[in-house]
C-alpha positions, -999 to +999 in steps of 0.1 A: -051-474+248-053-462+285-038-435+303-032-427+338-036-397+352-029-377+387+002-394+394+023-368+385+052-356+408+054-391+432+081-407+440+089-444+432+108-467+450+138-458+427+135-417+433+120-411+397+094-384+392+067-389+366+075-356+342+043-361+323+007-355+340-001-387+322+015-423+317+015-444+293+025-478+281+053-486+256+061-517+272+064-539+304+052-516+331+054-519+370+058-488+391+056-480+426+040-445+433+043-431+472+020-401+483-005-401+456-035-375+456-067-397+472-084-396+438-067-411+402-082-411+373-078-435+342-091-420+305-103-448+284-093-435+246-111-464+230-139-467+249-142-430+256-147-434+293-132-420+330-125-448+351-123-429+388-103-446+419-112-431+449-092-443+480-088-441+520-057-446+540-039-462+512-015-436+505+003-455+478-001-466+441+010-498+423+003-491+380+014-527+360+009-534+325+028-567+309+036-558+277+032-588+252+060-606+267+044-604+299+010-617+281+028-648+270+036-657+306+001-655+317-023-681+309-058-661+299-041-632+279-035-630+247+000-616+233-023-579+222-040-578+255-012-551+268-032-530+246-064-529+259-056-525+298-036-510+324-034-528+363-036-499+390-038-511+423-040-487+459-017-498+486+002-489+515+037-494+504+057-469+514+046-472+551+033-506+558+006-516+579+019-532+611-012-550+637-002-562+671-028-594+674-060-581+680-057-550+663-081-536+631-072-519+601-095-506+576-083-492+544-107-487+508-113-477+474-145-469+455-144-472+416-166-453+393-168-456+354-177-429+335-195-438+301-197-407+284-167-387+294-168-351+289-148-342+251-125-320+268-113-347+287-104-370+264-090-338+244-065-335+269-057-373+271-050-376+233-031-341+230-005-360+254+002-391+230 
């Protein structure tokens, strides 16, 4: 199972507030987080790892998961797959990016994975299930 963490206190396109400092997944998942912090962080129970998204000028969050009906609908998943992964995606949502021609935009994100997270970490992550 995966959880998501630092997305606590955004909005969403419907006004709701994440009350937990984690997410997880019960079922079909697809959120729309405005204004979150530059860094998110996803703890990997199973494989005991930190996955670490690290973004610039893309203000904005988009976490999806399909849930096993979603799995059905798409071709290279199987009906379990839900289980093992979680879709978070940076984005600027909230305030589009608008270029007149000839105009540049750059916007990023670096991902790190963390192998051997620190214990207390995933402590923290499991004391939230």
């Amino acid at each position: 199972s995966a959880r998501v963490s630092t997305l606590t206190r955004c909005e969403t396109r419907t006004t709701f507030t994440e009350a937990s400092p984690q997410i997880s997944f019960e079922g079909e998942t697809d959120r729309v987080y405005l204004r979150t912090p530059y860094q998110l962080q996803i703890y990997d129970n199973q494989e005991k790892r930190r996955i670490m998204i690290t973004k610039s000028f893309l203000p904005d969050a988009v976490v999806w998961n399909p849930s096993s009906v979603g799995c059905a609908r798409i071709g290279d998943l199987s009906p379990d797959d839900w289980l093992k992964f979680v879709c978070v995606e940076v984005a600027s949502i909230g305030t589009p990016v608008k270029l007149a021609p000839g105009e540049e935009w750059s916007g990023s994100q670096r991902i790190i994975a963390e192998k051997e997270v620190d214990q207390r970490c995933m402590e923290i992550a499991r004391s939230s299930l």
